[in-house]
C-alpha positions as CSV (number, residue, x, y, z in Angstrom):
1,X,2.9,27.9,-17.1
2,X,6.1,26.6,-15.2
3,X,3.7,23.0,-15.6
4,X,3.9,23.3,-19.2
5,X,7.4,24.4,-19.6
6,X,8.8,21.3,-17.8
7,X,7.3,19.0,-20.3
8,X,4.4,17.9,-18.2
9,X,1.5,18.7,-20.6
10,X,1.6,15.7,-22.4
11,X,2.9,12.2,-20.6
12,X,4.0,9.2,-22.5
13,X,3.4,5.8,-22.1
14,X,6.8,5.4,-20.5
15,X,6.3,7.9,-18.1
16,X,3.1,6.8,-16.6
17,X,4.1,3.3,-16.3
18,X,7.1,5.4,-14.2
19,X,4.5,7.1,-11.9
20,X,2.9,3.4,-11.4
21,X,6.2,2.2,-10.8
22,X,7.3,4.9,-7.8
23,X,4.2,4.9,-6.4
24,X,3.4,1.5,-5.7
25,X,7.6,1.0,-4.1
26,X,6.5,4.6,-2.3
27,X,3.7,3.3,-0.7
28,X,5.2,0.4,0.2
29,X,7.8,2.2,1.6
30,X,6.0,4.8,3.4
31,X,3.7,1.9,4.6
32,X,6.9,-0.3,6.1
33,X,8.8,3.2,7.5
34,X,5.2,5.2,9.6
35,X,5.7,7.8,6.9
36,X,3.0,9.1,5.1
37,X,3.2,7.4,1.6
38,X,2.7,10.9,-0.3
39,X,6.2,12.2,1.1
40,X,8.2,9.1,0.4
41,X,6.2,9.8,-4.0
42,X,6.6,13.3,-4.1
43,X,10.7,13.6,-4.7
44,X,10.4,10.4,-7.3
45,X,7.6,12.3,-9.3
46,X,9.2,15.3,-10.0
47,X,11.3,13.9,-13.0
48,X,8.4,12.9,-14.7
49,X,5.8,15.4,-14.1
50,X,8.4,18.2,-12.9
51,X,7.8,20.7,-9.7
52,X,4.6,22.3,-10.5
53,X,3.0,18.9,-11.0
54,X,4.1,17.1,-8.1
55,X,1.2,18.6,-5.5
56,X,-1.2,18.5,-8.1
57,X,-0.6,15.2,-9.2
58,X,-0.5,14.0,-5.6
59,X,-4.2,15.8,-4.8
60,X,-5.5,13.4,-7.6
61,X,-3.9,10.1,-6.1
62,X,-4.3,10.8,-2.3
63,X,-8.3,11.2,-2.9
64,X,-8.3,7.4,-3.9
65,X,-5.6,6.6,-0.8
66,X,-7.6,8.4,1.8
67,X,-11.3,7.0,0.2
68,X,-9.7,3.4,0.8
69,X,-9.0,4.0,4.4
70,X,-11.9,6.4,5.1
71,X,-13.7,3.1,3.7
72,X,-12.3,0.7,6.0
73,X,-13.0,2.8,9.4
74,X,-16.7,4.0,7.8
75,X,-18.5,3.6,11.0
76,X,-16.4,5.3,13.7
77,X,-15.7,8.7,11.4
78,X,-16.5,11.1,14.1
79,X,-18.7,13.8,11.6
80,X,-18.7,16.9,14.0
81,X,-15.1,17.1,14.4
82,X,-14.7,16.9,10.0
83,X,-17.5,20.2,10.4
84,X,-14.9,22.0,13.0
85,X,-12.4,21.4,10.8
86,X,-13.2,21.8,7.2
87,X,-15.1,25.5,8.1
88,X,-11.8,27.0,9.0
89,X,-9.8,24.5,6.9
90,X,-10.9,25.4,3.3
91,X,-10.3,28.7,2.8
92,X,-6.7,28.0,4.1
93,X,-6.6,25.2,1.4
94,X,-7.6,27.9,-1.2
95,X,-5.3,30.1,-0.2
96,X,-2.2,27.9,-0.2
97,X,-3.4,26.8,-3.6
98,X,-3.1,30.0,-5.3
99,X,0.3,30.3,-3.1
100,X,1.4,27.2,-4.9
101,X,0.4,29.0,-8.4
102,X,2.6,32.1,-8.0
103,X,5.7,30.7,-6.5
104,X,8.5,30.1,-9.4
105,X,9.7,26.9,-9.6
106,X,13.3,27.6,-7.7
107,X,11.5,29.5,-4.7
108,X,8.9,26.2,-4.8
109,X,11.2,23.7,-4.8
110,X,12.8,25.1,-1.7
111,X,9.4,25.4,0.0
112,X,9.2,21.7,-0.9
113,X,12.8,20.9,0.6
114,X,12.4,22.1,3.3
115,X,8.9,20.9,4.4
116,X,10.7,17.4,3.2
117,X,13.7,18.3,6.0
118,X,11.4,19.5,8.7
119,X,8.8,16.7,8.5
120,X,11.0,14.2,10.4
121,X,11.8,15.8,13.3
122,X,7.9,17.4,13.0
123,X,6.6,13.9,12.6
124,X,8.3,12.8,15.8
125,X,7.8,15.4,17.9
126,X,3.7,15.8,17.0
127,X,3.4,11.7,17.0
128,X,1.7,11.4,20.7
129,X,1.1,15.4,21.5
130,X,-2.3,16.9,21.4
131,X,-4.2,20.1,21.1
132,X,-6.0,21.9,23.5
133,X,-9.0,22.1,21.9
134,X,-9.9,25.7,22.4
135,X,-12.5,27.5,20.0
136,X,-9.2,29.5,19.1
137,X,-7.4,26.7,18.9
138,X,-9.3,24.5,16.6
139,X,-9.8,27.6,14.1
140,X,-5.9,28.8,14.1
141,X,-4.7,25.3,13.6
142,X,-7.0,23.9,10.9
143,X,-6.8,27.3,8.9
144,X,-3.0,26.5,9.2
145,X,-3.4,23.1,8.0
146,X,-5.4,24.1,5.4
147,X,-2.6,26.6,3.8
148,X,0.2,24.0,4.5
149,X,-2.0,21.4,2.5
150,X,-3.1,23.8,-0.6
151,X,0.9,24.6,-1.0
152,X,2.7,21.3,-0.2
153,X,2.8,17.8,-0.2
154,X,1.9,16.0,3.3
155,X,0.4,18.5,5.2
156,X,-1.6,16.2,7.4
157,X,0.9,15.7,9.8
158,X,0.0,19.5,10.9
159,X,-3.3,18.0,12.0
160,X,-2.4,15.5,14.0
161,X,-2.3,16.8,17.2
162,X,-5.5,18.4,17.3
163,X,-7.3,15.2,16.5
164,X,-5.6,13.8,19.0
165,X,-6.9,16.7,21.3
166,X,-9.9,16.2,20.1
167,X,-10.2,13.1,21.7
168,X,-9.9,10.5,18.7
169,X,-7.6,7.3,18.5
170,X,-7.5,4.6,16.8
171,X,-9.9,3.8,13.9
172,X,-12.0,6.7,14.5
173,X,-8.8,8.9,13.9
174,X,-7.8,7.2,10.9
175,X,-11.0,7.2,9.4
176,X,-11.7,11.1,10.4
177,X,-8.3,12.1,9.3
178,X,-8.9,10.0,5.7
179,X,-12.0,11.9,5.2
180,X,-10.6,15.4,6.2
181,X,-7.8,14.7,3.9
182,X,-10.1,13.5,1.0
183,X,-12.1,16.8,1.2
184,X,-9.4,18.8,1.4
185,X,-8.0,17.0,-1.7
186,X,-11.0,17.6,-3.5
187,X,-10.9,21.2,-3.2
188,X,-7.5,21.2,-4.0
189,X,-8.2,19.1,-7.5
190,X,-10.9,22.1,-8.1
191,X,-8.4,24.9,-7.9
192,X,-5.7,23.8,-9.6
193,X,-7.7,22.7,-11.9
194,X,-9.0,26.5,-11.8
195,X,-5.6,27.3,-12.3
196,X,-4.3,25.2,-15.1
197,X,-1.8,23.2,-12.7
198,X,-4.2,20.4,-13.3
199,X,-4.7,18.7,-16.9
200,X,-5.8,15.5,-18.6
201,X,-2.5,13.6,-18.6
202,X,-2.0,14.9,-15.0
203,X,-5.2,13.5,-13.6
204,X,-4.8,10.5,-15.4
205,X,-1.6,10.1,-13.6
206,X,-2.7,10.9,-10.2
207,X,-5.6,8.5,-10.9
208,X,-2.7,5.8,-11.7
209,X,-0.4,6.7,-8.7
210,X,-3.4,6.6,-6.0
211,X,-4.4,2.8,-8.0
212,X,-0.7,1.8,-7.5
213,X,-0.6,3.0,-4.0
214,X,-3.6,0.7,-2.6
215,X,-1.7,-2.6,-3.7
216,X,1.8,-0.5,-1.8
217,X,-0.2,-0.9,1.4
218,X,-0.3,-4.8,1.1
219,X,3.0,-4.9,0.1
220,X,4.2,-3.1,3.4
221,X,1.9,-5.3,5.5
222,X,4.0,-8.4,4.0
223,X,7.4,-6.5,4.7
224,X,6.6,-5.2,8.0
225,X,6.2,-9.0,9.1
226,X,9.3,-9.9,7.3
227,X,12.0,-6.8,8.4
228,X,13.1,-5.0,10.9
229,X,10.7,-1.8,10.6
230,X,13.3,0.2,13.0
231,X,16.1,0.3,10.8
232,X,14.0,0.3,7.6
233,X,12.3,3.9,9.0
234,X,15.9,4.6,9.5
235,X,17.0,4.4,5.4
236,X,13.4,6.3,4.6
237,X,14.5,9.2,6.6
238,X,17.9,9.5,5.2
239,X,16.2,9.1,2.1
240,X,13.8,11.7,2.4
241,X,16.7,13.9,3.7
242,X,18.1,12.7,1.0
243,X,14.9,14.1,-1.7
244,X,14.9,17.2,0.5
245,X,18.4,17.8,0.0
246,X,17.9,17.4,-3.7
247,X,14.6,20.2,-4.1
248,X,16.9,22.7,-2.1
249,X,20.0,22.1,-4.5
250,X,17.4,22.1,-7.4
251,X,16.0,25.4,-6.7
252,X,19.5,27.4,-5.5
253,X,21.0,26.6,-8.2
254,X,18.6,26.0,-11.4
C-alpha cells in the first residue's frame, strides 16, 4: 500500500507528539479563522503520516471533535433530518472510500489540492445559502456529500446548505451537523479499516489529534477575544492556498 510505502506503518514517539502538536495550533486556528479545524490539520499531517493517511487519520480524530459538539447541543439534534440524510449519505461515503483506496498518491494529492483551493471561495459562497428541500433534492445532495466525505478531507461544507434549507440554525444545526459528521466518520473508520488504510499507529494518532483538537477550541475562544478575527481568517486562507498549492506541486511533480 501507498500507506505503507510512505513510512506510515509504524509512528515514532516523535512523530505523534508532532500530530499533537499540529493539531491542537490547527484547531486553534481553524477555531479563530470560521474554518473547519480538519482543513487547517490536513496539509500539516501529511509529513508525518504521508497522503494516504491524512483522510484516514482525520476520520479517527473528527469522531471525538464532532462527539464533543454533538455533546454540547444534545437536546436540540433534530433526529429526522440525520434519518434523511444518512439513508442517501452512506453509500456515497462508501463509495468515495474505496475512491480514496484506488487513486495513486500523485492523482490523490491533486484531488486534495484542489478541494483545499476551492473550499474558500465554496465556503463563502454556501455560508448563508440554502437548499430547497425537495425529495430530489435532499437525496442528490447528501449522496454527494457522502462521496465528497469518503474521498477528502472537509466535506461538510457540501452539507451546509441543505441544513440550512432544512430549516435548522443555530444549536440545533451544530449539533445535527456534529452527529451527521460523526456517523459518517464512523463508517469511514470501518472501511478503511476494510481496506488497510487504517492501522494501529494510525488510529492511535487520530485518537491523539481529535484529544489535542478539544483543548484547540479553548484556545481559539481566548484568541478570538484578543485579535482581530478578520485579518487572522485572512493569513488561514493564504495559508490553506498556501497547503493547496503544496498537494498540487506534490503530486505533478513526485
Amino acid at each position: 500500500m501507498d500507506m505503507v510505502a510512505a513510512g506510515t506503518a509504524d509512528l515514532s514517539l516523535w512523530q505523534f507528539l508532532a500530530l499533537g502538536a499540529v493539531a491542537f495550533f490547527g484547531a486553534v486556528l481553524g477555531g479563530v479563522s470560521g474554518f473547519g479545524a480538519g482543513l487547517i490539520v490536513t496539509p500539516f499531517l501529511v509529513p508525518v503520516v504521508g497522503i494516504k493517511g491524512v483522510v484516514p487519520v482525520m476520520s479517527v480524530a473528527m469522531v471525538l471533535g464532532n462527539l464533543s459538539r454533538f455533546w454540547v447541543y444534545r437536546d436540540q439534534v433534530r433526529r429526522d433530518v440525520i434519518l434523511k440524510i444518512m439513508i442517501p449519505a452512506v453509500p456515497g461515503v462508501i463509495a468515495g472510500t474505496l475512491l480514496y483506496d484506488v487513486l495513486p498518491r500523485e492523482p490523490l494529492a491533486l484531488c486534495i489540492g484542489a478541494f483545499l483551493l476551492v473550499s474558500i471561495p465554496l465556503r463563502r459562497h454556501l455560508a448563508k445559502k440554502a437548499v430547497v428541500p425537495t425529495p430530489a433534492a435532499v437525496v442528490g445532495v447528501s449522496a454527494g456529500f457522502g462521496v465528497v466525505s469518503g474521498a477528502l478531507p472537509g466535506g461538510g461544507i457540501v452539507l451546509m446548505p441543505l441544513l440550512l434549507g432544512l430549516g435548522l440554525s443555530t444549536g440545533a444545526l451544530v449539533g445535527t451537523d456534529a452527529i451527521i459528521g460523526m456517523a459518517v466518520n464512523l463508517v469511514k473508520i470501518a472501511m478503511f479499516g476494510k481496506l488497510d488504510l487504517l492501522n494501529r499507529d494510525l488510529m492511535i494518532g487520530g485518537l491523539l489529534v481529535g484529544l489535542c483538537m478539544i483543548p484547540g477550541a479553548y484556545g481559539a475562544r481566548w484568541l478570538i477575544e484578543r485579535m482581530n478575527v478578520h485579518l487572522h481568517t485572512a493569513v488561514i486562507e493564504g495559508l490553506v492556498v498556501f497547503s493547496g498549492l503544496s498537494f498540487i506541486w506534490s503530486g505533478l511533480f513526485p
